[in-house]
N, C-alpha and C positions, 0 to 999 in steps of 0.2 A: 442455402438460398439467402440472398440478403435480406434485410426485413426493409428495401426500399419500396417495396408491395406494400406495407402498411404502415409507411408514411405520412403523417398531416399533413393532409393535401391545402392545408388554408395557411402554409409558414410562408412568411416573406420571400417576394421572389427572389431575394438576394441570396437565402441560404439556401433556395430550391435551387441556386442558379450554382453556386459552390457543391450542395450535393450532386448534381448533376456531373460536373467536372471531378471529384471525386471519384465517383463508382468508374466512370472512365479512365482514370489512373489507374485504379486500383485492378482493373482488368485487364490493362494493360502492362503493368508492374510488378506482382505479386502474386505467389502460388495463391491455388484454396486449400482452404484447413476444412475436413469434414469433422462433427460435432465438436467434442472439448479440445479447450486450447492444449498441444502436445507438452506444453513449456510448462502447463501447470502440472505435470504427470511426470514423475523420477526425475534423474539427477541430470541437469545437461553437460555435454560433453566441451573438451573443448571447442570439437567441430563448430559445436552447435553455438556456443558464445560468440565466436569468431564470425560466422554466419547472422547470427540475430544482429551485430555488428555492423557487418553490411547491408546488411536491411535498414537498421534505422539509420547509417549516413543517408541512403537513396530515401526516406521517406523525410529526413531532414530536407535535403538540398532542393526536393519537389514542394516546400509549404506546408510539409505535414505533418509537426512535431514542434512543440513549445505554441501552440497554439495562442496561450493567453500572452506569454512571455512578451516584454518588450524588444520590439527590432533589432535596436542598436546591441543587444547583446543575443541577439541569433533566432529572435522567435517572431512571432507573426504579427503580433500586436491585435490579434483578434479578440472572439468571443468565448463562453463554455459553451453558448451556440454551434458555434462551428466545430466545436472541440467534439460535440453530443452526435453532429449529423455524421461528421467522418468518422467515427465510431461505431457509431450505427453501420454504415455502407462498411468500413471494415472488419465488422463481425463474424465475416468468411472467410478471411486470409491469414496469410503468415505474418499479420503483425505480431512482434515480439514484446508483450506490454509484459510478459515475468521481467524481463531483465532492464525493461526502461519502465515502468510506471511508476516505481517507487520514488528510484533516481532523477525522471522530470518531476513529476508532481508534487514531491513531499521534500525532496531535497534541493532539488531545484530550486522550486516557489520559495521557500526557504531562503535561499539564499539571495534571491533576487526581492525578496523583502526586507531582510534583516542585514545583510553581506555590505563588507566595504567594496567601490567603485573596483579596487585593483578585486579583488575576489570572483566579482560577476565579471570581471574581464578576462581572467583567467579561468575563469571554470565551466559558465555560462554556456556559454554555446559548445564547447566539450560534452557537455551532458547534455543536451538535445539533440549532438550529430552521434550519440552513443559511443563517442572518443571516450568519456569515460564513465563507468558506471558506480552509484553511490548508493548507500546504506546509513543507517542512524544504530550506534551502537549505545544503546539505552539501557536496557536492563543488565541487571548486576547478578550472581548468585547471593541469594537469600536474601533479594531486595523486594519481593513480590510485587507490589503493584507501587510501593513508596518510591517514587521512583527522585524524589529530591532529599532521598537518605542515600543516596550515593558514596560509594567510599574510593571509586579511581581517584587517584590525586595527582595533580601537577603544581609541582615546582616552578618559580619562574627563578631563571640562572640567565637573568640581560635580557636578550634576544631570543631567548628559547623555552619553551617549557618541558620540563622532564617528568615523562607519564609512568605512572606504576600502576597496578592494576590488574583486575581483573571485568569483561562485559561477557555477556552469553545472551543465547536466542536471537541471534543474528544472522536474517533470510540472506544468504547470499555471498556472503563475506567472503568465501575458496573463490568467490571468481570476480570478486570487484576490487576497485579502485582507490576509491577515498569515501571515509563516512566523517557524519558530524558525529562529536563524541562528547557529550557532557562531562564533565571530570570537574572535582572540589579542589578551589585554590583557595579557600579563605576557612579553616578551620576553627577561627573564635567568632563565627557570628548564627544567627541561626541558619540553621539549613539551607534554606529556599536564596540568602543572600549572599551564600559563599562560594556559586557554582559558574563555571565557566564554561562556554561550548567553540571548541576548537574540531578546525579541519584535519584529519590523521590520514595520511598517505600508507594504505592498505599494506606497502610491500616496506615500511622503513623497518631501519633494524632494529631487533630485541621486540618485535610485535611477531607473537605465535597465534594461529589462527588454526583450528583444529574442527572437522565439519563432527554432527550430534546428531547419531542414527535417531529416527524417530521410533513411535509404535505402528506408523506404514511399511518400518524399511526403506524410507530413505531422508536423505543428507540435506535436507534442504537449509537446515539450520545451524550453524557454530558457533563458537566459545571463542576468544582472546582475550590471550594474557600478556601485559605489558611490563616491562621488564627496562626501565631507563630508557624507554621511547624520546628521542629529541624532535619536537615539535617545534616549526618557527612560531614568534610570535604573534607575525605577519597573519599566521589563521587562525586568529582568534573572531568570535563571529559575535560582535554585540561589545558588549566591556566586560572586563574581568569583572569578575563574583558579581556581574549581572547577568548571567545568561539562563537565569528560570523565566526572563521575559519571553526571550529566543523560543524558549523551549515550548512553551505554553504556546505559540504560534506555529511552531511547527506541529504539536498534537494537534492543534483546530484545524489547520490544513490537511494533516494526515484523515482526521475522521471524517473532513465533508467530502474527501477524494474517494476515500472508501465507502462513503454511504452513494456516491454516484455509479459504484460498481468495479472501483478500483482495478486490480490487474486483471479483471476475469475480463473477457468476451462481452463487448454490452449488446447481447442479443438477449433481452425479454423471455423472448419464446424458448431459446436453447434446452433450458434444463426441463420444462415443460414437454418437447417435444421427445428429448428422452424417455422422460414416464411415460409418454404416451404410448412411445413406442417398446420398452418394456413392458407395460399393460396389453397390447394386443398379444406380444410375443405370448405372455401367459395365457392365452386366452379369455382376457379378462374385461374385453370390452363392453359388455352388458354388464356387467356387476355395479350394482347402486353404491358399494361400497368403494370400490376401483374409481369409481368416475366423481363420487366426492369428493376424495383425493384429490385427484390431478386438478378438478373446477376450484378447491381452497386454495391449491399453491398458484395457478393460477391467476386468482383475487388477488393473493398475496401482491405477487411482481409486476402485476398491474400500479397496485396502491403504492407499490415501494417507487416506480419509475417515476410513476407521477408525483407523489410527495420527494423526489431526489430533483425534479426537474423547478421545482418551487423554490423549493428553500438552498438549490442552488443559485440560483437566478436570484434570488432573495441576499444570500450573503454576497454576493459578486456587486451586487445594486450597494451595498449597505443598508438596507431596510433590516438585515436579521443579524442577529449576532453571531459571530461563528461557533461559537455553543450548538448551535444548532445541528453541526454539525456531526454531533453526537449520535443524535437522534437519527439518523442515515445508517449510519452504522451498526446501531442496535438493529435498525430494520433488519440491514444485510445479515447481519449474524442469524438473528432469527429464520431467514429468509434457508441462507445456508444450511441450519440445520433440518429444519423441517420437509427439504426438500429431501435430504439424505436419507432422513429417518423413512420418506413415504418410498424412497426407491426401497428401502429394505422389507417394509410393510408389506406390499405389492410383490418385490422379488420374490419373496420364501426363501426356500433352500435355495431356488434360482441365481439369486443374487448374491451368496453367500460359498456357492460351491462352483468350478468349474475345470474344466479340462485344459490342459498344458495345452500351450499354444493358440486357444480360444481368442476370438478379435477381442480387445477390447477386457482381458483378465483380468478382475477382482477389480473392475473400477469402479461397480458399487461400493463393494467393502471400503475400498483406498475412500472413496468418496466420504464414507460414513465417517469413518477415523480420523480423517483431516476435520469435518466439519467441527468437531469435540472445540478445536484450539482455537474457532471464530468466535469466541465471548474471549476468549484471554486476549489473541495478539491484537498486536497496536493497539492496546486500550482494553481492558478487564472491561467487563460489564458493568460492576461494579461504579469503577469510577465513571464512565459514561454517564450514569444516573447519577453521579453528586455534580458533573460536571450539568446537566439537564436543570438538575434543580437548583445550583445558584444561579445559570447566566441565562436559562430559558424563564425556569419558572419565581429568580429569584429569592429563592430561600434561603436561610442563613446559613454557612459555611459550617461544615462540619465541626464540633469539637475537637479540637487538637491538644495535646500535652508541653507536645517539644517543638513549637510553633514558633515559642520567644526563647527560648534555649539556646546559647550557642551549643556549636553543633561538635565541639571537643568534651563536653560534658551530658551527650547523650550515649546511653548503652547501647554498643552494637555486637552484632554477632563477633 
């Protein structure tokens, strides 16, 4: 069911008037998806890539995709208004937001803030008609959350940079395109000033890309290893051994997208309506205990929508810093696990055991297990809160050692 039934009936009639044409696109254009989005569920096929493919050119070419982006490189030139309402109305269909949400919103925006003119001309509007799909290859092995201790290096040889290296924990990589890649070109200065972020063409040679079974059983995540990778110079994204600027803008973009609900479904109710309908199934709808549940999480995605719809609107305006957009994201993680944790509360053995073939197998469990990795990816918990408490709440920067250090005289693994 759409959530256009409990829509604010007091929004400008300009967005009542674009929702309106929306839901009628979208009824006219696009399957329905009953409950979870499928795309967040095992490993998609080619079919399936191919297919979501085609989806997002037709949802491109009809005005509904790059919503914020500027025109002249393929996007609409609108609002996160508009971006909230059609989202809203497409919360029932076969939008493909696993394989484009990242790729618009974090790499995209990215690029179209930070990127030279030939860059956004070339790649821009590719990545909103889902011509091509993009990843940020950031974390290292046994880089944990330092993530400006980096040790991929590149070479500059004239016009080219030659990548060596190792990244891992990368959603996507077996089926996408091009990722931003942070890599170290300036090894006598300290850390944070020797790093560069270049565009890497997913399929050049001496780049192995190998998918990382999880503890679900499946593939969502991979490892690459570079191996004399030839990069032009041409994509380089900012200036050489400047690109912790880059980098720190695309984390704030990253965390205010995913505090607005990033690639899940932005239907409020969705995961709500699940327990709900889990708790009948058990026969548990009288229980005081069942229905505190469901009324907390509930509270929750109420407080979470409404503070995402703020301090969106807030960093878009410039009233808030993008820091803020931390604070989104912690919600969401929270959000995430707590809801997991009350489906298995509620399930019992129910939710934990079931029969071959069953609608719907083990997606509690799968549910629970994924939610574990919502305080690590895109952003540890951790750092969210140093991030909260210098740019939100202004507090002094954490103590550092090898701050002023160059970075060929600090110990690494």
């Amino acid at each position: 069911m759409s959530t256009a039934s409990t829509t604010d009936r007091t929004e400008p009639a300009q967005l009542h008037d674009y929702r309106v044409r929306a839901r009628e696109w979208l009824a006219a254009n696009l399957n329905r998806v009953e409950g979870a989005d499928p795309d967040l569920v095992g490993d998609p096929s080619p079919e399936r890539v191919a297919e979501a493919k085609r989806i997002q050119a037709l949802l491109h070419a009809a005005g509904y995709a790059g919503f914020t982006f500027p025109v002249e490189h393929g996007g609409q030139g609108l609002t996160l208004d508009h971006e909230r309402v059609f989202l809203q109305e497409a919360a029932g269909y076969d939008v493909p937001t696993r394989f484009f949400g990242v790729s618009i919103n974090i790499l995209g925006a990215t690029l179209a803030a930070y990127g030279t003119h030939a860059q956004k001309e070339r790649h821009l509007r590719r990545i909103l008609s889902g011509e091509e799909i993009w990843l940020q290859l950031l974390s290292e092995p046994g880089g944990g959350s330092d993530l400006a201790g980096l040790l991929t290096r590149a070479d500059r040889r004239d016009d080219t940079f030659l990548v060596n290296g190792q990244k891992t924990w990368s959603t996507g990589a077996h089926f996408a395109d091009f990722a931003l890649c942070p890599v170290r070109t300036n090894w006598d200065v300290p850390k944070h000033r020797g790093i560069s972020l270049l565009i890497v063409d997913l399929r050049a040679p001496g780049l192995e890309i190998r998918p990382i079974r999880q503890i679900n059983g499946e593939e969502h995540f991979c490892e690459e290893f570079f191996t004399d990778v030839e990069v032009p110079a041409a994509n380089l994204v900012g200036e050489q051994d400047q690109g912790w600027r880059v980098i720190r803008g695309l984390l704030e973009i990253e965390h205010a997208w995913v505090g607005r609900g990033g690639a899940k479904r932005v239907d409020f109710r969705a995961d709500v309506s699940d327990l709900v309908a889990l708790v009948r199934s058990r026969g548990l709808a009288g229980d005081d205990g069942a229905r505190r549940t469901v009324t907390g999480l509930h509270v929750m995605l109420q407080v979470q929508k409404l503070v995402a719809a703020r301090v969106s609107h807030g960093i878009e305006t410039g009233r808030l810093d993008h820091g803020y957009g931390s604070l989104l994201k912690m919600g969401n993680d929270a959000l995430s696990q707590r809801g997991a944790e009350a489906a298995l509360a509620i399930g019992g053995a129910a939710a934990v055991t079931w029969e071959p073939g069953d609608a719907g197998a083990g997606g509690w469990v799968e549910g629970y297990l994924t939610s574990r990795s919502a305080p690590i990816a895109g952003g540890s918990a951790e750092i969210l809160r140093n991030n909260v408490s210098e740019k939100v709440l202004g507090l002094p920067r954490e103590p550092s050692l090898d701050r002023n250090i160059p970075f060929n005289q600090v110990p690494h693994n």
